[in-house]
C-alpha positions as CSV (number, residue, x, y, z in Angstrom):
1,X,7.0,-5.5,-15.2
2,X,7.9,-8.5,-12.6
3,X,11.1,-8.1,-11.2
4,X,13.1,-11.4,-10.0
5,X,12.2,-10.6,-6.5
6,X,8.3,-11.5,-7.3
7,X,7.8,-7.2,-6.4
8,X,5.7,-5.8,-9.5
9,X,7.3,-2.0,-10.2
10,X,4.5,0.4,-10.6
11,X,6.8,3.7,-11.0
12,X,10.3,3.9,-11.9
13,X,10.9,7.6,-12.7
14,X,14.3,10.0,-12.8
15,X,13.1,13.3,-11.4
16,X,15.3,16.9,-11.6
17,X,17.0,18.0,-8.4
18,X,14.2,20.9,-8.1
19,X,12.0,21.3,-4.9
20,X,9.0,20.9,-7.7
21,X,10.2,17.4,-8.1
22,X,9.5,17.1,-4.2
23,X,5.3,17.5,-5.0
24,X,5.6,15.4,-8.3
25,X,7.0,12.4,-7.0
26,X,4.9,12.7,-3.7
27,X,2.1,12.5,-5.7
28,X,3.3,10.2,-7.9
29,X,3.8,7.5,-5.3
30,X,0.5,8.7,-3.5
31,X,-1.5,7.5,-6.3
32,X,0.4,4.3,-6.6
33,X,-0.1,3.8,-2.8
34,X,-3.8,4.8,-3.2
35,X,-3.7,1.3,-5.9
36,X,-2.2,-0.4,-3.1
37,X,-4.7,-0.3,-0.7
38,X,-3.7,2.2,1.8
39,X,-6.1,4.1,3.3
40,X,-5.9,7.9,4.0
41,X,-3.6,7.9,6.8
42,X,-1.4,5.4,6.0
43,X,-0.9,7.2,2.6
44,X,-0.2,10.5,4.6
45,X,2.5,8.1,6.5
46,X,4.2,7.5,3.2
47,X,3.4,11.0,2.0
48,X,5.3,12.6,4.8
49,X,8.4,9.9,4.7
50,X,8.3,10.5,0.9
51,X,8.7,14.4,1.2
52,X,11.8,13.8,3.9
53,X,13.4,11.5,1.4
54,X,12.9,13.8,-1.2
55,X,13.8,16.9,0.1
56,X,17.1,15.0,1.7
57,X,17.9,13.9,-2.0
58,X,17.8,17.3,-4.0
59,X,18.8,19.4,-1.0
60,X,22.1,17.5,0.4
61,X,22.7,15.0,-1.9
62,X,22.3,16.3,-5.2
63,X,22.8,19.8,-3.5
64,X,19.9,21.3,-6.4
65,X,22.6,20.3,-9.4
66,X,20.3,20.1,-12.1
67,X,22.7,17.7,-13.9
68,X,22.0,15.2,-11.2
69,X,18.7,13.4,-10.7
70,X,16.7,11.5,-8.1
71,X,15.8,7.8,-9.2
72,X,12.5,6.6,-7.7
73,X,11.2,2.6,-8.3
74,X,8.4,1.5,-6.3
75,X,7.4,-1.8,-6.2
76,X,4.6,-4.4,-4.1
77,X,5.5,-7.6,-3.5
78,X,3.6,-10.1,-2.6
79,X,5.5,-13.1,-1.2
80,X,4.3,-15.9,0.9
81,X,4.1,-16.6,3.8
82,X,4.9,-12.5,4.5
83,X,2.3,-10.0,3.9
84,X,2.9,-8.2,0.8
85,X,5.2,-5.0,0.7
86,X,5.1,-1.6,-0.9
87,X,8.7,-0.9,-1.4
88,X,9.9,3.0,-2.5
89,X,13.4,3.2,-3.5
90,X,15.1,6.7,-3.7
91,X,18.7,7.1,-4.8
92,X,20.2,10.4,-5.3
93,X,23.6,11.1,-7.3
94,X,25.3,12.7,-4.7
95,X,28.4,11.9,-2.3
96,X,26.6,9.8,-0.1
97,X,26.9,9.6,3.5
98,X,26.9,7.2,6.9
99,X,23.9,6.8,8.8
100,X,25.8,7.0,12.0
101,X,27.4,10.0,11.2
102,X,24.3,11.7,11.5
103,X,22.9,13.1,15.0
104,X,20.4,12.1,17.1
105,X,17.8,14.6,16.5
106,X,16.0,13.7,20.1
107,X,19.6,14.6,21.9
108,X,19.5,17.2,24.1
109,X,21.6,19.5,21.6
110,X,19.4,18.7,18.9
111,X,16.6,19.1,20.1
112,X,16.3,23.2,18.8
113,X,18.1,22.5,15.6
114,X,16.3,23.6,12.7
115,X,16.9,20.7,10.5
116,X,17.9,17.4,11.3
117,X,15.2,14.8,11.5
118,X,14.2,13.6,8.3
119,X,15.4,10.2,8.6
120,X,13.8,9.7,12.6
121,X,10.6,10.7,10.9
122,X,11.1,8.4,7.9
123,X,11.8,5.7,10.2
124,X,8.5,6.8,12.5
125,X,6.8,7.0,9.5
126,X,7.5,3.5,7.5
127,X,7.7,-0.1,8.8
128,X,11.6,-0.4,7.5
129,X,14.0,1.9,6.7
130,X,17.4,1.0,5.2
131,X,19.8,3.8,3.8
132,X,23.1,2.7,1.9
133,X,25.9,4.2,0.2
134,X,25.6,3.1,-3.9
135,X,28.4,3.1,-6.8
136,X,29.9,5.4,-8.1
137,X,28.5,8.1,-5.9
138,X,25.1,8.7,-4.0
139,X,22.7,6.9,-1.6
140,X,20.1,4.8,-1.9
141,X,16.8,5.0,0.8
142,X,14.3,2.4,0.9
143,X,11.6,2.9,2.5
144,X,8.9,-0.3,2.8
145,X,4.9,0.2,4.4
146,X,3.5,-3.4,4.7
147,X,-0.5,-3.8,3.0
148,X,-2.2,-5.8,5.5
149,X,-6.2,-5.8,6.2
150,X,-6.7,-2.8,7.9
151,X,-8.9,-4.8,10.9
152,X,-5.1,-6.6,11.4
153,X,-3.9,-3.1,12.4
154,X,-6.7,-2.4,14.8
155,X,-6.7,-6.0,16.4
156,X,-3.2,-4.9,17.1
157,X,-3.8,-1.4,18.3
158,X,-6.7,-3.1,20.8
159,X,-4.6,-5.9,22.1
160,X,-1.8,-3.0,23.1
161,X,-4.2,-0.9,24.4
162,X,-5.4,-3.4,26.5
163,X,-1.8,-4.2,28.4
């Protein structure tokens, strides 16, 4: 299915607020990276982000209501002149929330908390990360990994390294 954006949608899937839902979707979106092109790490990168997102969605937004689900699309665009784009949107149902609301996990009276740094490690973890509130209720998390050669990637790493 082409969407107006020029991103083809490879999974668009409601999932149950269950922690099961967690390992489905992973999965899921693991084999869709996998058709992407990402290599092992990189699709343990989205893996990880994935699982935060997840976990975030059924556990404080949808706070494990099994009336409410979790709404995953992902999608690859490939647009000139930027490199193409593997785009994972996750929206739960619940009452949303503001970005800066939330602490800094890596302040000093975070750093102990038990919970607390899903989004840092989504961020860590992806290329982009946008989080917004959506209508009527919940919030929406898109994540985006860019597919690039993997030799780009390297000539990058070498370049820093060399500084």
């Amino acid at each position: 299915m082409e969407l107006d954006t020029g991103a083809k949608q490879v999974l668009d899937h409601h999932y149950p607020s269950t922690l099961e839902s967690v390992d489905l979707a992973e999965d899921e979106i693991l084999k869709a990276a996998e058709q992407a092109g990402f290599d092992e790490d990189e699709r343990h990168r989205i893996g990880m982000a994935v699982r935060e997102c997840m976990v975030n969605a059924v556990v404080h937004g949808n706070r494990y209501n099994r009336n409410k689900r979790v709404h995953i699309s992902v999608s690859v665009e490939k647009s000139e002149p930027a490199s193409p784009r593997f785009t994972i949107r996750i929206t739960d149902q619940g009452e949303g929330f503001e970005v800066h609301d939330v602490p800094d996990p890596l302040h000093d009276t975070n750093l102990l908390r038990h919970s607390g740094r899903g989004l840092f490690l989504m961020g860590a973890f992806m290329d982009d990360m946008k989080v917004r509130k959506v209508s009527p209720a919940g919030t929406e998390v898109t994540l985006v990994k860019n597919i690039g050669p993997k030799e780009n990637h390297e000539k990058h790493e070498e370049t820093v390294n060399e500084c």
